[in-house]
N, C-alpha and C positions, 0 to 999 in steps of 0.2 A: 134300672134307669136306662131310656135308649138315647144313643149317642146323636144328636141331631147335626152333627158338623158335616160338611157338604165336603166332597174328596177336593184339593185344592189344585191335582192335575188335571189336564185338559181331557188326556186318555190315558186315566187309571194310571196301571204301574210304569209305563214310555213319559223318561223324564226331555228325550231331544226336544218337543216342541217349543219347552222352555227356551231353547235358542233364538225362535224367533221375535222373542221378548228386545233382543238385541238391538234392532233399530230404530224402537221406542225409546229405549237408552241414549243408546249413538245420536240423535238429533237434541238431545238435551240440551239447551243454551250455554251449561256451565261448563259443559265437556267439551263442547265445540270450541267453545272460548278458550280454554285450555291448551286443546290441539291444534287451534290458530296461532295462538301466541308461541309454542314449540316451534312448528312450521318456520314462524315468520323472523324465529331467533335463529333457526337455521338455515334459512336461505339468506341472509342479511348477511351473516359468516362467511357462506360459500359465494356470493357473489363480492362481498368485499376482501375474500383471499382472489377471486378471480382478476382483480387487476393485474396481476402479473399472469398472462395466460404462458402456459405451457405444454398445453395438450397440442401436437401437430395436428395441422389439417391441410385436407386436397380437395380441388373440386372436383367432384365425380365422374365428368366425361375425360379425367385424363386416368381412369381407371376400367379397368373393364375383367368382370371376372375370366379367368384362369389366367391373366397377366402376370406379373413378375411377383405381385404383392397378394396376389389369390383371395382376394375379399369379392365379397358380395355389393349389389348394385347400392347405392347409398341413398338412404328417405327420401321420398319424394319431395318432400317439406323445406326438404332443405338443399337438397343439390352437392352434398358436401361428406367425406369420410372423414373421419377421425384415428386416432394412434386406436382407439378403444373397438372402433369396427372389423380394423387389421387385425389386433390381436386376440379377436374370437372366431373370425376368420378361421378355414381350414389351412394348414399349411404351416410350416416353422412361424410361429408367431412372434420370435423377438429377432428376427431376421428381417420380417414385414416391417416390425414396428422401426425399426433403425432403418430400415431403406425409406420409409417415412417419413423420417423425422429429417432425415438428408435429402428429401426434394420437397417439403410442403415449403407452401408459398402462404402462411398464414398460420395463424395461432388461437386457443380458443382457452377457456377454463376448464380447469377437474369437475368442477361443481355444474358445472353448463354443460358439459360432456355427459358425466354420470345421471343426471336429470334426463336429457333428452334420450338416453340409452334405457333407463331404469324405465320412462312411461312407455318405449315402442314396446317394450320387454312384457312390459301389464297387458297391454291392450291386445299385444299378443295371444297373449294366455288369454286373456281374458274372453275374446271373441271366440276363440277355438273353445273352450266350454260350453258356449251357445250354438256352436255347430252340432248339437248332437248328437258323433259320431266319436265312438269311443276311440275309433281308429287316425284321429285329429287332434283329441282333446288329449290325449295321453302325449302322444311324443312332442304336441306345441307347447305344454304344459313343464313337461321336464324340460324340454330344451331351455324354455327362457328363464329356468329356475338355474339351468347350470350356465347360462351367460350372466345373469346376475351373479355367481359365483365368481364367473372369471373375470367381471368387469371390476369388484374388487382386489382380485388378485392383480389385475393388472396397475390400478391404481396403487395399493400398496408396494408394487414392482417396480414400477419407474417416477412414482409421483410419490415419498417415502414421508417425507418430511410432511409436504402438503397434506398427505391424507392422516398423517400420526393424529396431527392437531384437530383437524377437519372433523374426523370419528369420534375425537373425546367430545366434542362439543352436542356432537350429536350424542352422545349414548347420556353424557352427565343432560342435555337438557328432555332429553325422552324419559330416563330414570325422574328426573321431576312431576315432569306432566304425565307420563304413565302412572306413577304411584295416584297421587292426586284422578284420575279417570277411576282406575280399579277402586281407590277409597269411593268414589260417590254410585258406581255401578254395583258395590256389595254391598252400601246401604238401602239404595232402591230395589234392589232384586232380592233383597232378605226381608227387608224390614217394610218396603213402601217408601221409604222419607227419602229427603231428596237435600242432603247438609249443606251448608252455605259456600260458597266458591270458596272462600277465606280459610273454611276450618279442613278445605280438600287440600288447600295447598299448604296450610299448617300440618297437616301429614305424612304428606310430600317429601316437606322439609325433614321431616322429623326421620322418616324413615331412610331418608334418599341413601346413606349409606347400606343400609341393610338390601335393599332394593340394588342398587348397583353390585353389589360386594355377592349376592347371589349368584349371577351366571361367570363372574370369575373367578370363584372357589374351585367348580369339578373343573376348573380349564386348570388351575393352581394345580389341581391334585395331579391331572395326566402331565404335566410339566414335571413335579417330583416322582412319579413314578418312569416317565420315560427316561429321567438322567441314568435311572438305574442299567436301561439300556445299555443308554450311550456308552459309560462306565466301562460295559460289558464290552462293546464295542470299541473302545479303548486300550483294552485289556489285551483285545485279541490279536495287536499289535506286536506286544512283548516275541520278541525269535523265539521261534522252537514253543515255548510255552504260551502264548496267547491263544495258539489254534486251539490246542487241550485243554484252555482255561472257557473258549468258546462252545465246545461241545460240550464240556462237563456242566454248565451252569446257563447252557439253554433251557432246560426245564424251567428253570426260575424267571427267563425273558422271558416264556410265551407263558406264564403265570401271571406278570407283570401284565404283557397283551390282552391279557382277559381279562384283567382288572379297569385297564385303557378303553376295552371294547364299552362291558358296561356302563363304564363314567359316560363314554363320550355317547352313546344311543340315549341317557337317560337325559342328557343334555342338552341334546337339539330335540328330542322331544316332551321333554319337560321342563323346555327354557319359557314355554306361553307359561306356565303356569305358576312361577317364581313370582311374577309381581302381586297376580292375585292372592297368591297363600299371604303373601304377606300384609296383604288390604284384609282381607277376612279373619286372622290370627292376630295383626299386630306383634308379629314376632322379627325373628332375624332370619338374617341369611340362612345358617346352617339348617333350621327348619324349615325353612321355604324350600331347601335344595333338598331334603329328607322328603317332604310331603309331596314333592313333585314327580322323585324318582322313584317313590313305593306306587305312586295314583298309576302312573305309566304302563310300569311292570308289572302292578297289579289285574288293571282292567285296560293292555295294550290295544285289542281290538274296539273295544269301547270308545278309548279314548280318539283314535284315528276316523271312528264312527260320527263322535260329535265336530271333530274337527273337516271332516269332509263337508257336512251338513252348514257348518258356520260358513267354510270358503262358499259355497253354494250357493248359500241363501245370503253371504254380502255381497256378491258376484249381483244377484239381481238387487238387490237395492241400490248397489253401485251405479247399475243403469239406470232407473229409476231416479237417481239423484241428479244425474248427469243428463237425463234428460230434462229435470226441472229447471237446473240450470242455464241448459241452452234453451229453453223455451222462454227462460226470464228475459237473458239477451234477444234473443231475436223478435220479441215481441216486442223491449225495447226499440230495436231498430227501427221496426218496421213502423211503428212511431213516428218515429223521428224522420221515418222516408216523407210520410206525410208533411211534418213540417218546413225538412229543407226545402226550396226553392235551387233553380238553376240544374235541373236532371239530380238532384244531390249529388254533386261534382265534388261540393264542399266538402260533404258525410261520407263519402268515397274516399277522401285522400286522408282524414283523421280515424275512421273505423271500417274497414273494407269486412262486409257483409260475414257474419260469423257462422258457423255452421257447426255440426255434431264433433266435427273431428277435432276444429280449428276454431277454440270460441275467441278468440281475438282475429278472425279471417285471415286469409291470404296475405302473405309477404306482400308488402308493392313499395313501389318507388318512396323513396323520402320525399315530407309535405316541403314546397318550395318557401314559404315563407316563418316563419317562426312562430308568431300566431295558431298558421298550423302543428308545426312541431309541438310546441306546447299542449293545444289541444289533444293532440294523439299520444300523446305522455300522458296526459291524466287518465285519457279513455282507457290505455291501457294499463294504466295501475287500478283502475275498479276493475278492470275485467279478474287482472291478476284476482283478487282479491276475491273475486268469485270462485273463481277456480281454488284459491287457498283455502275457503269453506267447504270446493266438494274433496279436498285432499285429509280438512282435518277429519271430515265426517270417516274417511276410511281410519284414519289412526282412532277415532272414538271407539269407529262400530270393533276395530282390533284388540282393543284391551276390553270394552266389553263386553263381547262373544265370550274372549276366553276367561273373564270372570265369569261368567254365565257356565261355562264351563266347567272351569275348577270346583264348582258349589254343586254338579249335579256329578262333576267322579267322586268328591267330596263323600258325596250322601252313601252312592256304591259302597266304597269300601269300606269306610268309618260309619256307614248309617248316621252321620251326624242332620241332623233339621236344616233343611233347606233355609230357613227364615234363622238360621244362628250364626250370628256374627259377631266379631269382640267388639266391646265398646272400651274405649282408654280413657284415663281419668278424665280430662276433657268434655268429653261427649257424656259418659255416665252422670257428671255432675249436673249435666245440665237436663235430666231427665226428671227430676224433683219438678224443677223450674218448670218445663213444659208441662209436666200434669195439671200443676197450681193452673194454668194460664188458661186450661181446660175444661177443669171444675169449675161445678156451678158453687154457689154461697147454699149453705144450710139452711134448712126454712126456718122461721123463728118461730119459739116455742110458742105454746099457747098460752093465754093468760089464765085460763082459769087453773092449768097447769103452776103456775106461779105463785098462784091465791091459795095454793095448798087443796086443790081440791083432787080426788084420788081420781085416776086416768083407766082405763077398763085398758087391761093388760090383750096384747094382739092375740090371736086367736092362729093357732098352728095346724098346717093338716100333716095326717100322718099318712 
């Protein structure tokens, strides 16, 4: 018998293309909705801890690089430095920060700081991959990856409490809505179907502990294995005998160190793939942090392969999205140019003209009357709200890609079927259900069949 089934990849045995599946995903309504609703529970957080601002700020022209505080020239956007530009700054940075914090004339939020730092930091990177020159993309790329590193560390440094809270909120509501994204992106890119918003977030819930309790087990584990260090390092205290107790049972610290190394490489590179194992599996933590850390080590080059390929290709749909967006606004404008009256004097002082970089436009003066005020508050809470769309679309296309992912190192190592995904009571049960809803009715018999009359048996080929 010859097999008629048509190969189901695009190019044979090259499973990457499958990646570009990713922003068919990402635009989904339910996901989007998802990563909106994340978003808009975490900016609500941080700008209602920002009443009480605490982050220092200077204006810029009373700054000038290689001055006392050694920062760089401060956005144009804004005219203005922060504790967080000082302290990435070249130079003793908690020297800067404290001379800082002893001459600003003004105050701002964690959450309004690390926002405006977190997006120059993207678009950073992000424009320097479009300059294709490796000799651009590489060092802009790491750089903004290690200021985002620092911009936490500094946050956790001098803003301790703010940020403890700040982070839970975000990690337990991303553990939400990322479970729930991975559950509806491993049933569409296995199976086709596309589950109901309700039964992603009944997943959600159900896993959210497995889900969170994942990327802080190997961080558990290098915690108990570093005490044994410290221990050591304790030890080496004792007169006369700590030194001897330190040399003799180093062998066993830098045992411990390579026990450290691997937990923590398998970690940061098999933290994308923790949520998905567990959308695909239905299982727990502990197997999600096994299947993540054999996928890594097993097919490392592979894996960095597809992961290069997803930054890539959401880097351009990133633009693509963000340019729909400012073309939605400015087409609105230009709209409405048409129909103010008085040069749009009016349109000018509640939406000053939006652009690529700046889709709520240029800073300007406050509207003199309240009416306007008003007006330009709501202007700018839709704009916001656009902008919130093209923010959830990157956290969609994020857990997508790297479900897309996980299912094509999946197949590597385990040769398991691209289309095999667990179904959990829930979901299995309701598959009777859908068949029936699918089927047609039986034709009904014949009657002379009925009347007893004998029926000429089918006729078989061989």
């Amino acid at each position: 018998m010859v097999d008629e089934k048509e190969p189901v990849l695009p190019l044979g045995s090259f499973l990457f293309p499958q990646i570009f599946r990713s922003f068919r995903m990402a635009i989904q309504p339910s996901k989007l909705l998802l990563a909106f609703a994340a978003l808009a529970v975490i900016c609500v957080a941080g700008w209602v801890m920002d009443l009480n601002p605490t982050v220092a700020v200077m204006d810029a022209p009373a700054v000038r690089p290689g001055s006392d505080f050694g920062v760089q020239p401060a956005p144009a956007d804004t005219g203005l430095i922060t504790e967080l530009d000082v302290y990435v700054s070249p130079g003793d940075s908690d020297a800067n920060v404290i001379a800082l914090r002893q001459t600003a004339n003004a105050r701002t939020g964690v959450f309004a700081t690390l926002w405006d730092f977190g997006t120059r930091q993207f678009h950073t990177a992000l424009y320097a991959i479009f300059a294709l020159d490796i000799s651009i993309v590489v060092p802009s790329v790491v750089q903004s990856v290690v200021h985002c590193i620092e911009a936490l560390i500094w946050a956790f440094t001098y803003h301790v409490i703010y940020s403890i809270i700040f982070f839970a909120i975000v990690v337990v509501v991303m553990a939400l809505a990322g479970g729930a994204i991975c559950r509806i992106a491993a049933m569409q890119f296995a199976r086709g179907e596309k589950p109901r918003l309700v039964e992603a977030v009944r997943f959600g819930v159900r896993k959210f502990t497995a889900i969170l309790a994942a990327p802080v087990t190997p961080v558990a584990v290098i915690v108990v294995i570093g005490l044994f260090i410290v221990g050591l390092g304790l030890a080496g205290n004792i007169p006369f005998v700590g030194e001897l107790l330190a040399g003799l049972f180093l062998s066993l610290a830098l045992i411990a160190g390579f026990f450290i190394s691997v937990v923590l490489i398998g970690t940061v590179a098999g933290l994308n793939l923790m949520a998905p194992a567990i959308a695909y599996e239905d299982s727990d933590c502990f197997d999600a942090v096994s299947r993540s850390f054999s996928y890594v080590y097993a097919k490392p080059w592979r894996m960095g392969f597809y992961t290069v390929v997803a930054v890539l290709y959401g880097a351009i749909c990133y633009i693509f999205v963000r340019f729909f967006a400012f073309l939605l606004l400015w087409s609105v404008y230009r709209f409405l140019e048409v129909g103010f009256l008085g040069d749009n004097l009016k349109l000018h002082a509640i939406w000053p003209e939006p652009t690529f970089a700046e889709f709520a436009g240029a800073a300007a003066a406050a509207p003199e009357t309240g009416s306007l005020w008003l007006g330009a508050l709501l202007i700018r809470l839709w704009v916001l709200a656009v902008v919130g769309l093209m923010v959830s679309f990157l956290i969609s296309f994020y857990f997508s890609a790297h479900t897309v992912i996980y299912a094509l190192i999946r197949n590597r190592v385990d040769h398991t079927p691209l289309d095999e995904v667990y179904l959990y009571s829930d979901e299995a049960a309701l598959e009777p259900a859908r068949l029936e809803t699918v089927s047609e009715p039986l034709p009904a018999e014949p009657e002379q069949e009925a009347a007893g009359e004998p029926q000429e048996s089918p006729k078989t080929s061989e």
